[in-house]
Kinemage of the C-alpha trace (Angstrom):
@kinemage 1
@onewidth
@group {chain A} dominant
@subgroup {mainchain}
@vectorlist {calphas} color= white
{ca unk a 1} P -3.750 1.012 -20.677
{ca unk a 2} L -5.137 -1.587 -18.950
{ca unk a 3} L -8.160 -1.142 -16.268
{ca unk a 4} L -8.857 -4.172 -14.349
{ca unk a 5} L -12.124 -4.145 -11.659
{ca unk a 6} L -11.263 -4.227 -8.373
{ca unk a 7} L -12.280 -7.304 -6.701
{ca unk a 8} L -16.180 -8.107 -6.971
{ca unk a 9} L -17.256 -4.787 -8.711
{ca unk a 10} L -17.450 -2.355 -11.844
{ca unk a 11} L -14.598 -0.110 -10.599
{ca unk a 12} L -12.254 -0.250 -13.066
{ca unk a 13} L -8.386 1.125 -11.570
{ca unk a 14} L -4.983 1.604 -12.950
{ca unk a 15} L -2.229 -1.784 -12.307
{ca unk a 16} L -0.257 1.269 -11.145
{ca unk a 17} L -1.900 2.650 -7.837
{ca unk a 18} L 0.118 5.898 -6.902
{ca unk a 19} L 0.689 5.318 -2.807
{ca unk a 20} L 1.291 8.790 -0.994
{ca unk a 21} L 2.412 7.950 2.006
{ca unk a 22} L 6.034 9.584 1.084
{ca unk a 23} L 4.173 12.854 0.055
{ca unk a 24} L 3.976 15.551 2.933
{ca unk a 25} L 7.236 16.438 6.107
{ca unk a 26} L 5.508 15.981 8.811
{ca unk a 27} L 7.381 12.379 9.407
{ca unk a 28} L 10.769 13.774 8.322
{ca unk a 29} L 11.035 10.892 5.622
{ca unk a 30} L 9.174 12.681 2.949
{ca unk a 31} L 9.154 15.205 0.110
{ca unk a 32} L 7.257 18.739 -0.045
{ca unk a 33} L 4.016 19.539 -1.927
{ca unk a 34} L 6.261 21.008 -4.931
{ca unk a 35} L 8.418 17.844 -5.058
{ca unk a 36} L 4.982 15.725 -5.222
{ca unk a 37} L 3.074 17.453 -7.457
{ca unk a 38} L 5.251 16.577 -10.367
{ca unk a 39} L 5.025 12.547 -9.876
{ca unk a 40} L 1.409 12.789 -9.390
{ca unk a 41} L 1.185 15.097 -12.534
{ca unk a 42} L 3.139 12.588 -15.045
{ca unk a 43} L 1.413 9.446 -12.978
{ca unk a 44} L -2.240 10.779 -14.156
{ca unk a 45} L -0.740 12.279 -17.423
{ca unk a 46} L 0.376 8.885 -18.325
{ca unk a 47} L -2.912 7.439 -18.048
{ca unk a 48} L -3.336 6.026 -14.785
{ca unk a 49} L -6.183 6.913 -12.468
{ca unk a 50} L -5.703 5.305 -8.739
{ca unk a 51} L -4.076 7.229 -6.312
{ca unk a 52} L -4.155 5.895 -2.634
{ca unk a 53} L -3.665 7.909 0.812
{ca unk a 54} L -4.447 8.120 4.531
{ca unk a 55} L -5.612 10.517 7.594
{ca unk a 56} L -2.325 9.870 9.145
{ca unk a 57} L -0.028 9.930 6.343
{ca unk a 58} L 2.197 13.105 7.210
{ca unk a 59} L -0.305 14.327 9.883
{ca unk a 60} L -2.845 14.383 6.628
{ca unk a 61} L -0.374 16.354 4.288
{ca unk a 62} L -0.634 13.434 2.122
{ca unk a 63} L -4.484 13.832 1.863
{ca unk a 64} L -4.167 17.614 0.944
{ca unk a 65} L -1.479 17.506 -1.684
{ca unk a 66} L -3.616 14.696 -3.162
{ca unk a 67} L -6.753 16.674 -3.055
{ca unk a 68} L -5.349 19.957 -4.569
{ca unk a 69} L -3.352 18.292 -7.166
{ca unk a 70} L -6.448 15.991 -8.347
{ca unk a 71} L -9.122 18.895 -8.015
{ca unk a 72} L -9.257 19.846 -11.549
{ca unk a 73} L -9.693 16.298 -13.214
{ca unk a 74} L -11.986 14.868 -9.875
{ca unk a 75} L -14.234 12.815 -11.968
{ca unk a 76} L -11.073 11.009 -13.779
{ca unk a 77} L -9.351 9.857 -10.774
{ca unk a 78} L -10.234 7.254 -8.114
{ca unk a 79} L -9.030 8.047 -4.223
{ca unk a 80} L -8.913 5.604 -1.940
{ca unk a 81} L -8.228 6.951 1.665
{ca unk a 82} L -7.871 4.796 4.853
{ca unk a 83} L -9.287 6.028 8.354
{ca unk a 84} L -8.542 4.371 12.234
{ca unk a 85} L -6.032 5.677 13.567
{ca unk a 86} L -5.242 7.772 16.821
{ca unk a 87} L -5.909 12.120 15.959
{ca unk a 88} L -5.203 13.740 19.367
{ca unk a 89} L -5.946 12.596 22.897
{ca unk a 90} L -8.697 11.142 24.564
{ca unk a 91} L -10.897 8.500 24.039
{ca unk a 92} L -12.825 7.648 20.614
{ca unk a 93} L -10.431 9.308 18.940
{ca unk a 94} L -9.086 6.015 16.499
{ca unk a 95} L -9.871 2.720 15.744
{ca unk a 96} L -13.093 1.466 14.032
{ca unk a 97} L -15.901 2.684 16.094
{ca unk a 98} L -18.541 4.752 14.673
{ca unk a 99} L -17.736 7.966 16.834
{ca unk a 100} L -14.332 7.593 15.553
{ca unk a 101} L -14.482 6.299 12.127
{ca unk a 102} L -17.875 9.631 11.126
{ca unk a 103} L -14.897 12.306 12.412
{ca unk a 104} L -12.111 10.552 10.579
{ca unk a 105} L -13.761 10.336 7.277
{ca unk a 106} L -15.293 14.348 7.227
{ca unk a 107} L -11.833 15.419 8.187
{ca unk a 108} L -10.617 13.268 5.323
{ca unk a 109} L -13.359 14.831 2.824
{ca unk a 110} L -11.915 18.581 3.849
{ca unk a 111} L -8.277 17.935 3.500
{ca unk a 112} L -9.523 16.192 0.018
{ca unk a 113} L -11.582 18.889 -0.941
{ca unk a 114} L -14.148 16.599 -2.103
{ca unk a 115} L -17.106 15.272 -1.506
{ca unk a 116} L -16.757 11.736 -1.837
{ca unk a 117} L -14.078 8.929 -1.544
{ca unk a 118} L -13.625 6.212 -4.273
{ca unk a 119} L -12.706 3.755 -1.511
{ca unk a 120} L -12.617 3.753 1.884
{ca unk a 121} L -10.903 1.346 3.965
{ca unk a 122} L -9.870 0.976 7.404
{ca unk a 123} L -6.345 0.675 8.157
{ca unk a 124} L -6.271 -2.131 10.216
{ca unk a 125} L -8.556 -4.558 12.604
{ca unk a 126} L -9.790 -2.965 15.737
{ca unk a 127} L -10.520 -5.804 18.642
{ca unk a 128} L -12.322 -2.839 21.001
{ca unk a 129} L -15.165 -2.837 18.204
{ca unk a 130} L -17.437 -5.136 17.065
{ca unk a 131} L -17.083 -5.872 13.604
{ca unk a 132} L -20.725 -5.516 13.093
{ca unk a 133} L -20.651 -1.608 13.978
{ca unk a 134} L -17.256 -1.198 11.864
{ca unk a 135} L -19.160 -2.842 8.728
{ca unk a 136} L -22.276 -1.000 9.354
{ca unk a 137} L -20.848 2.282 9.831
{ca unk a 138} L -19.178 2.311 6.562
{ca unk a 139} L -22.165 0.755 4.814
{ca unk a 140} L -24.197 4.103 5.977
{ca unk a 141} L -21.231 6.042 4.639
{ca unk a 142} L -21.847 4.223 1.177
{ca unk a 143} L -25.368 5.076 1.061
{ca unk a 144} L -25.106 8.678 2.024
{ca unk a 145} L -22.959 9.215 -0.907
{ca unk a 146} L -19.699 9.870 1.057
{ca unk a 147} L -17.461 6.424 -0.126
{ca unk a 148} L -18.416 4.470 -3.602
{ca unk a 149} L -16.699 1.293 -2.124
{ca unk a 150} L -14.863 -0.562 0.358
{ca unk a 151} L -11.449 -1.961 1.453
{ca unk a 152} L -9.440 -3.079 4.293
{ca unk a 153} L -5.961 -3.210 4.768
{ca unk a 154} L -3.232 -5.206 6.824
{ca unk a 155} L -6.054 -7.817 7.656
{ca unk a 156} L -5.570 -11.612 8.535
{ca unk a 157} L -7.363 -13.505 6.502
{ca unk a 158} L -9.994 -14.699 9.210
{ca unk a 159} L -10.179 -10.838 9.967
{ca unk a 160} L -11.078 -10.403 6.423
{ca unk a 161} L -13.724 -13.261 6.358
{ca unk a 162} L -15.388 -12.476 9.540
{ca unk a 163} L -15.619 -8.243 8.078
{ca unk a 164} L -17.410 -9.859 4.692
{ca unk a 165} L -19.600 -12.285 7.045
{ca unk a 166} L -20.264 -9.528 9.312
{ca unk a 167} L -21.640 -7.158 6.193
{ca unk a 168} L -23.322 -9.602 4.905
{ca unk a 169} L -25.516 -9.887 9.116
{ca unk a 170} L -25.845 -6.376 8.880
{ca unk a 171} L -27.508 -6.060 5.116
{ca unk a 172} L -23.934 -3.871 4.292
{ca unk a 173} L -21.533 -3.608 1.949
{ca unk a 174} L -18.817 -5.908 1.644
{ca unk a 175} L -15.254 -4.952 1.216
{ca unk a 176} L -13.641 -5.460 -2.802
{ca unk a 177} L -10.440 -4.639 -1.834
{ca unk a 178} L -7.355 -5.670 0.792
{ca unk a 179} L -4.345 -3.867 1.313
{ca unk a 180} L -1.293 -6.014 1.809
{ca unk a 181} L 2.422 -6.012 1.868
{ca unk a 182} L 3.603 -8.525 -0.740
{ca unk a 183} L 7.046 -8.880 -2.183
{ca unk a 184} L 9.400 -11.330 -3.402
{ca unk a 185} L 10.999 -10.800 0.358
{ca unk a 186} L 7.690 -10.969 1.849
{ca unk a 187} L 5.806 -13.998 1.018
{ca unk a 188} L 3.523 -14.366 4.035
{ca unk a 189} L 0.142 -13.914 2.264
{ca unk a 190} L 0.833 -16.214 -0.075
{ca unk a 191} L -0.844 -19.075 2.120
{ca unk a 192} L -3.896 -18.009 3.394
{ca unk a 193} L -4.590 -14.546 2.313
{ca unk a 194} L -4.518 -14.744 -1.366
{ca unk a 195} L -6.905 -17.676 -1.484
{ca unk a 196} L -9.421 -16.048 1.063
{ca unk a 197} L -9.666 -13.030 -1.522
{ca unk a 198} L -9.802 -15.080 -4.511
{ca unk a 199} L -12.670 -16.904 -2.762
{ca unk a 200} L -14.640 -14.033 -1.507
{ca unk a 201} L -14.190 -11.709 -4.768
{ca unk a 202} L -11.641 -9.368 -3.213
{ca unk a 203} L -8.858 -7.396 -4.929
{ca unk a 204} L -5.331 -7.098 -3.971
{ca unk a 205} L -3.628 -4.234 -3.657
{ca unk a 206} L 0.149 -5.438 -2.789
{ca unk a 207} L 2.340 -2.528 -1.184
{ca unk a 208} L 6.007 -2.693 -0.593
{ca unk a 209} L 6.969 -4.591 -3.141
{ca unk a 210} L 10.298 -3.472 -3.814
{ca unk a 211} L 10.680 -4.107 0.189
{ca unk a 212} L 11.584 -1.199 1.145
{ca unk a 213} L 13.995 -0.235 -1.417
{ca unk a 214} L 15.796 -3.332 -1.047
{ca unk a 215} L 14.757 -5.126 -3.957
{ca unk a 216} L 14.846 -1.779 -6.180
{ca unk a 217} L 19.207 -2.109 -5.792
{ca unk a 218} L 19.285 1.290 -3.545
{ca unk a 219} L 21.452 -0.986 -1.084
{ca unk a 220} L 24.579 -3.307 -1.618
{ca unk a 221} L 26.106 -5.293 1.091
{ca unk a 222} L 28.263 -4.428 3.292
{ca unk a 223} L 27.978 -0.703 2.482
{ca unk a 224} L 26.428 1.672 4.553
{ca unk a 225} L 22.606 2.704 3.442
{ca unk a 226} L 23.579 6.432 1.675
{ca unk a 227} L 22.064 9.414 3.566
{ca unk a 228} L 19.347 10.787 0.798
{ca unk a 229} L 17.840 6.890 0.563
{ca unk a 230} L 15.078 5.630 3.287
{ca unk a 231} L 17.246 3.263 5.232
{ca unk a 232} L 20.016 6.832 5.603
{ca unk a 233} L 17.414 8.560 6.939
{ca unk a 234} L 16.307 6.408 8.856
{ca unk a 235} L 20.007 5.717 10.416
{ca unk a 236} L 20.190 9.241 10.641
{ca unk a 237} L 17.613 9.033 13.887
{ca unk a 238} L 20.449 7.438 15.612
{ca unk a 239} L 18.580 5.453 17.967
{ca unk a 240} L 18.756 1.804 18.555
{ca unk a 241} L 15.504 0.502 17.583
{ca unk a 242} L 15.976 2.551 13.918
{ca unk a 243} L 19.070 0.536 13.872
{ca unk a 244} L 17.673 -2.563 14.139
{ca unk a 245} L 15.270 -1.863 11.892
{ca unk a 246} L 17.540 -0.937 9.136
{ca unk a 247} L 19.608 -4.108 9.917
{ca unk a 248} L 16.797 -6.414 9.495
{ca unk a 249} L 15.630 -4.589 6.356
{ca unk a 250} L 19.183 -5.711 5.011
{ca unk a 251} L 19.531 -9.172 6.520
{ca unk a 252} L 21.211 -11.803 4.532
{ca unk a 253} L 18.066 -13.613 3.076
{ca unk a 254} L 16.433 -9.931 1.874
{ca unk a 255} L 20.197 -9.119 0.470
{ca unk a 256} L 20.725 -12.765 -1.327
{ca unk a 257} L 17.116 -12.188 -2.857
{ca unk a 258} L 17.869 -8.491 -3.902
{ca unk a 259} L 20.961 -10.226 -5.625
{ca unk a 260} L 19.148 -12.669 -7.699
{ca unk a 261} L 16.902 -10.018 -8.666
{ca unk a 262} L 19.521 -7.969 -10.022
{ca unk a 263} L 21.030 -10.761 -12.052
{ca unk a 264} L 17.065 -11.475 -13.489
{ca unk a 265} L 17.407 -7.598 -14.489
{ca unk a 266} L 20.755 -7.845 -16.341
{ca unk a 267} L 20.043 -10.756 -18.374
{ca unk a 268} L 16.505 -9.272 -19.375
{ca unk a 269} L 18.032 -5.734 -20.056
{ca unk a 270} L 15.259 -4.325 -17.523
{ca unk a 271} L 15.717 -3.108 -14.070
{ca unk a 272} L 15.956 -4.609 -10.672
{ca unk a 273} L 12.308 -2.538 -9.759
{ca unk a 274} L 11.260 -3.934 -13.085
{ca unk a 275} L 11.311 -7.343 -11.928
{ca unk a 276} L 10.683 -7.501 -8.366
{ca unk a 277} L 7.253 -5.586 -9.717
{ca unk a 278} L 6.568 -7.976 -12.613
{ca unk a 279} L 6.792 -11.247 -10.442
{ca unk a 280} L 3.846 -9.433 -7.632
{ca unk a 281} L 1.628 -8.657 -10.784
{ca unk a 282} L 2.052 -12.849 -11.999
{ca unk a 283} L 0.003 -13.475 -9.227
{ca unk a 284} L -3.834 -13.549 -10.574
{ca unk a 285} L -4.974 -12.389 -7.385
{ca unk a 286} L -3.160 -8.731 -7.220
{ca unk a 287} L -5.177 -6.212 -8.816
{ca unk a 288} L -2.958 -3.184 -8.845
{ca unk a 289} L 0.689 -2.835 -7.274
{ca unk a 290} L 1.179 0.147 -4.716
{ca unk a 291} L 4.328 2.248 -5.768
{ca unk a 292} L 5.068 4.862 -3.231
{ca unk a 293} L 8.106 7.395 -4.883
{ca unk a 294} L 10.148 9.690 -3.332
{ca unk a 295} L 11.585 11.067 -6.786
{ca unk a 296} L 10.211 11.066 -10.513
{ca unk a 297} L 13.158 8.535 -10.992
{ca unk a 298} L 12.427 5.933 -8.659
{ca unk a 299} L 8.915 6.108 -10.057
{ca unk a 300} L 9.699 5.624 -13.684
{ca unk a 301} L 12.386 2.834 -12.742
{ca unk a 302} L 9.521 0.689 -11.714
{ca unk a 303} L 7.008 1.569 -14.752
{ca unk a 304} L 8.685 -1.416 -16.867
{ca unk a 305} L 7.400 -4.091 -14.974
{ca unk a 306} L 4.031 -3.284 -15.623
{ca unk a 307} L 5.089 -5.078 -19.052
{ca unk a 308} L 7.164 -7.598 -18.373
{ca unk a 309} L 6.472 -11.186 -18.929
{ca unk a 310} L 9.182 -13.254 -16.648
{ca unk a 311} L 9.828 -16.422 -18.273
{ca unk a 312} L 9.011 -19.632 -16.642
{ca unk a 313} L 12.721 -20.484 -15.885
{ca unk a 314} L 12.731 -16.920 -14.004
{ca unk a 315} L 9.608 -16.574 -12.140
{ca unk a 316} L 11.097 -20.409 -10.678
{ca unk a 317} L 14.756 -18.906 -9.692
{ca unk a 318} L 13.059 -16.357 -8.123
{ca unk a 319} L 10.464 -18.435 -6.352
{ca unk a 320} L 13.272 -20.455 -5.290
{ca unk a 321} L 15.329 -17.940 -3.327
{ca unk a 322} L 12.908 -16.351 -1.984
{ca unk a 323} L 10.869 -18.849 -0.295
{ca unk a 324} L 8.411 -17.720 2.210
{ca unk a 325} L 10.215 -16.682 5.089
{ca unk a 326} L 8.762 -17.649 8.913
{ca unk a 327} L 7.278 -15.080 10.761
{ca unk a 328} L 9.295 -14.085 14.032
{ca unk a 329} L 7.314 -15.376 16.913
{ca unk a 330} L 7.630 -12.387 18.809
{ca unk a 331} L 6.065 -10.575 15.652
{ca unk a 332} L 8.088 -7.966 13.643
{ca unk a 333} L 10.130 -5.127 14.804
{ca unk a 334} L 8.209 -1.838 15.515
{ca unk a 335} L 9.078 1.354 12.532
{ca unk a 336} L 11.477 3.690 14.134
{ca unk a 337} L 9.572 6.920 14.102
């Protein structure tokens, strides 16, 4: 088993991080606290010892079905947790401000049942809050005792220098990781992003990387996404914007790259998720890979890219057809729900 550090730091995690955000109803997308327990069971039995979460993931289900199944082996396992966004209505009640940011991480530490987070990191980039309070906010949560590190997720990567300057005006703590979506059908941090964190000593955690399913051969062309998978459910909300989502989820270039992927798998004797996981983990950069499962299956389908080596012939067909893609310039498409 192999136990990188994350970024700039001693703590040693799992390639495999264990993402939640599927554990919990709330959303309608996910699976119940006895369907759960089981992955995160064979996930820790197996070795591994990251599991990552959030306030908001299924209204904070996520959080508590973490907690409880993790309570008897606390010391073994590192939780990382994310806090910003909204929790009922008002002001002060998201983003990165210190009003918001002290409530969202005690309510985190009681749905945990614990009383401190491994990391920390906030969700996204709040513009109504200066930097400087975000960084030393969570720098007084590091000292009290109540987060060991922290990370950042969904950040540009002048968002992510100016957090690590700001730490450093404030005498805090900088962040060691970043959370970012990163998949052989999304490309986009390959240009900036990566090199930031390689220069400032922060680790990658790359989520989505079997893009949405896509990559992992759930979907063929021209066939309708089936009911029990993500995109079917997500159909099933029968409203416009879900079906645009789910159409550019399975737009030709995602469906041509999905292809090639599934021809890497045959000739290797491995499976699609095998692959698409194995050429994210080439990159120096990525620390651990985010897998977030829905069934014991579609977690174990996955596992054998953790040790994979693509041949240099390979890794260059698939660089090839899936060349970064250009960001729309009216941004992406909202999530359905």
């Amino acid at each position: 088993m192999d136990y990188p550090p994350l970024g700039r730091s001693g703590l040693q995690v799992s390639r495999v991080c264990l993402g939640t955000a599927n554990f919990g109803t709330a959303w309608g997308l996910g699976v119940p606290e006895e369907e759960a327990r089981p992955i995160i069971d064979a996930y820790l039995d197996a070795g591994h010892n990251f599991l990552d979460t959030a306030d908001n993931y299924n209204a904070g289900e996520s959080e508590r079905i973490v907690g409880a199944a993790v309570r008897d082996r606390r010391d073994a396992v590192v939780i990382a947790t994310k806090g910003y966004q909204p929790h009922g209505p008002g002001p002060n009640r998201g983003g990165l401000s210190r009003v918001h940011l002290t409530r969202a991480l005690e309510a985190s530490l009681r749905r945990l049942g614990t009383d401190y987070v491994d990391l920390y990191q906030c969700h996204k980039w709040d513009p109504g809050t200066p930097i400087e309070e975000t960084m030393a906010t969570l720098d007084g949560f590091v000292r009290a005792g109540k987060v060991r590190y922290l990370g950042v997720s969904n950040l540009t990567a002048a968002q992510l220098v100016e957090a690590q300057w700001a730490a450093e005006r404030v005498g805090g703590t900088p962040a060691v990781s970043l959370q970012a979506q990163f998949s052989l059908v999304c490309r986009d941090i390959e240009a900036e992003i990566l090199p930031v964190c390689a220069a400032h000593g922060v680790g990658v955690l790359a989520y989505g990387v079997l893009g949405g399913g896509v990559l992992g051969g759930r979907y063929q062309r021209d066939a309708a996404p089936a009911p029990s998978t993500r995109l079917g459910k997500v159909l099933a909300l029968a409203t416009d914007t879900a079906r645009r989502w789910v159409d550019d989820q399975l737009n030709e270039r995602r469906l041509a790259v999905a292809e090639e992927v599934h021809r890497v798998a045959d000739e290797l004797g491995t499976t699609p998720a095998a692959v698409a996981v194995a050429w994210v983990l080439d990159r120096p950069e990525v620390t651990s890979v985010v897998l977030g499962p829905r069934t014991p299956e579609q977690y174990e389908t996955s596992l054998p890219g953790f040790e994979l080596d693509l041949p240099v012939e390979v890794r260059a067909r698939l660089d090839g057809v899936s060349g970064p893609a250009p960001v729309p310039v009216d941004g992406r498409l909202p999530l359905p729900w």
